[in-house]
N, C-alpha and C positions, 0 to 999 in steps of 0.2 A: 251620606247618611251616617248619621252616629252609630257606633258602639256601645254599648253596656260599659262603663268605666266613669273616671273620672272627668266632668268637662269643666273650662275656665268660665268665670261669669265676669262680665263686663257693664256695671250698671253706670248710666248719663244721665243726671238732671238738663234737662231740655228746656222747663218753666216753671217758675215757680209763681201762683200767686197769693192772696190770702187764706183760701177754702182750698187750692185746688194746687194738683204739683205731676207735671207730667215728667215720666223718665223713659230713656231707653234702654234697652237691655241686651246685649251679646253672647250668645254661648258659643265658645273655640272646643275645638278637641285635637290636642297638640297643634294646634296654630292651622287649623281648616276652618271656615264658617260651618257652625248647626243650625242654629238660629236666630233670628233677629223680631225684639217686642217691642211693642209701644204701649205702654200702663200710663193708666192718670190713678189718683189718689185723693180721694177726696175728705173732706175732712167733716165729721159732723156738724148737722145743720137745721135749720126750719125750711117747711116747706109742703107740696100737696101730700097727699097721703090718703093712698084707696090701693085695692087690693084684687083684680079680673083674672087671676091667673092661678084659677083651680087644679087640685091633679087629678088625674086620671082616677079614677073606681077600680085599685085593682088592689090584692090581696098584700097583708101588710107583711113584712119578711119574719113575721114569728109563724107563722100559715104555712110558709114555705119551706121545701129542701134545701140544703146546700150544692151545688154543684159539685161540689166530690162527691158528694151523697149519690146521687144519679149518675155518674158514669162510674164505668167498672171499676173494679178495685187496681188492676193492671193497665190502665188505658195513660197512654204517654201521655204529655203535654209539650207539644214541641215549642212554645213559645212564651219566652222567660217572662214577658211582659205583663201576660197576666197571672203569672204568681204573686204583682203586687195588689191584688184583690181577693174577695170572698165574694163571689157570686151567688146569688138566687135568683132563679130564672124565673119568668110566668110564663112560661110557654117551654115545652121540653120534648123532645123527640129522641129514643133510645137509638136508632139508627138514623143518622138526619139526612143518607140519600132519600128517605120516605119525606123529608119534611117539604112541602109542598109549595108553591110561588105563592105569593100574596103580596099584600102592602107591602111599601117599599118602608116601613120600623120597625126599630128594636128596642125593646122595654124591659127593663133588670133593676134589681136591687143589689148595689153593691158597698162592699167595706172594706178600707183599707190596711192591709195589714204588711206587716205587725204591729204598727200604728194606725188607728184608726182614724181621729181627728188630730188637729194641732192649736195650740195657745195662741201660734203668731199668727195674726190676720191675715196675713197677705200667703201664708204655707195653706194654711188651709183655705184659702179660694182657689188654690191650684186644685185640691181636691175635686172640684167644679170643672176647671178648665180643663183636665185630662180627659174628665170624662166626658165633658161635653165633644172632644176632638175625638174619640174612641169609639164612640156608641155611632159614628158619618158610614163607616165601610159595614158595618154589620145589618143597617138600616138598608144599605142598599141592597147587600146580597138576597135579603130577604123578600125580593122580587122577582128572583129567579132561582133555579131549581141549583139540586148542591153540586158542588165542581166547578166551580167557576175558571177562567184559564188565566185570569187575571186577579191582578192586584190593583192599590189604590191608597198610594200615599196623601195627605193632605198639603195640598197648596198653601191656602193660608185658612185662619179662623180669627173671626171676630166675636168677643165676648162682652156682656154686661151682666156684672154681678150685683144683683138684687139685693141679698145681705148674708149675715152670717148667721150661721148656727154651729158651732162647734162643739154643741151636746150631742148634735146625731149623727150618730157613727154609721146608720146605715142610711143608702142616699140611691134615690128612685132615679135613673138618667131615662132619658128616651129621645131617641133619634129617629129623622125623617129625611127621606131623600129620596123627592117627590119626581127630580129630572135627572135622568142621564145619557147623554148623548153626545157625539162626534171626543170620546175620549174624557169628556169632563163629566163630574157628577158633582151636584146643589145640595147640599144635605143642611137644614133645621136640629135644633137639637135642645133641650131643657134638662136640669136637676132639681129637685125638690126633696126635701128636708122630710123624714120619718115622720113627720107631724103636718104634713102635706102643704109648705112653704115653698113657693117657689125661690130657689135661692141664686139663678145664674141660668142665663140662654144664652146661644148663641147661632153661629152658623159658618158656611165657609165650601169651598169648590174642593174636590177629591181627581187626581191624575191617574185614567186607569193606565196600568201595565202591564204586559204580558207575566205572567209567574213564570221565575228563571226555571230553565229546565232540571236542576238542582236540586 
């Protein structure tokens, strides 16, 4: 598992054709494997063009609080990870042993900070793919009651990014994670664009783990 720090990147053209250029991608950290990607790139084009993939009816993020806003003014944050966000929730719980089993999704409005969006096309679809890989463990816990004993890294994730919008900074994710059992959990997952665009889905298998005693 990586570190918070510097990692190598290792990018391979794989194919190239007229429209279309697939590469692969390596992240080392001091010479260990992190990860390994497979991106195609495609190039603009003619083609069908329709549009079935409405969002949800839920409240736009000027309606809503900020998540520091709602938890106390003292309440830690032990996990550096989402410091790189601005959360707004649609659903909040002041003490979340109260927050109750339900649906196995998680639905949020978030923005990236300190930088919100990015100019280069291929930076800001990451914006997409993070979240689309983030929003897998919080979809599932939310089928069962809080205190969970385990954890649940993601195995892999597959992506297709629908298009860009790099004027909206702030971005609706929603995750689903409909099965889980003998160890594996299936998680769905969508973003869409402040202007209700669907911009990137995906999906992908989560490893539960016990949480270290630690």
């Amino acid at each position: 598992m990586a570190r918070f720090g510097e990692v190598d990147v290792d990018v391979r053209v794989l194919r190239r054709a007229r429209r279309a250029e697939s590469l692969a991608v390596s992240l080392t950290q001091e010479g260990v494997p992190v990860l390994e990607a497979l991106a195609w790139f495609v190039a603009d084009g003619d083609g069908l063009v329709h549009d079935a993939a409405p969002m949800a009816a839920v409240a736009p993020p000027v309606d809503l609080a900020f998540l520091s806003e709602l938890l106390p003014p003292d309440a830690p944050n032990p996990y550096r990870f989402w410091r790189n966000f601005e959360l707004k929730p649609l659903e909040w719980w002041p003490d979340p042993t109260e927050r109750p089993a339900g649906d196995p999704m998680a639905r949020g409005w978030y923005r990236y900070a300190p930088t919100a969006t990015f100019e280069d096309p291929a930076v800001d679809a990451c914006r997409s793919l993070i979240l689309l890989d983030t929003l897998s463990w919080p979809a599932a816990t939310r089928a069962h009651p809080w205190g969970l004993p385990w954890m649940a890294p993601s195995l892999d994730v597959a992506v297709q990014f629908h298009r860009s919008d790099p004027a909206s900074g702030w971005l609706l994710a929603e995750g689903v994670a409909p099965v889980a059992e003998e160890g594996l959990i299936g998680f769905r997952s969508s973003v869409w664009s402040e202007g209700g665009r669907l911009l990137a889905s995906g999906s992908g298998q989560l490893l539960c783990r016990p949480v270290p005693a630690s």
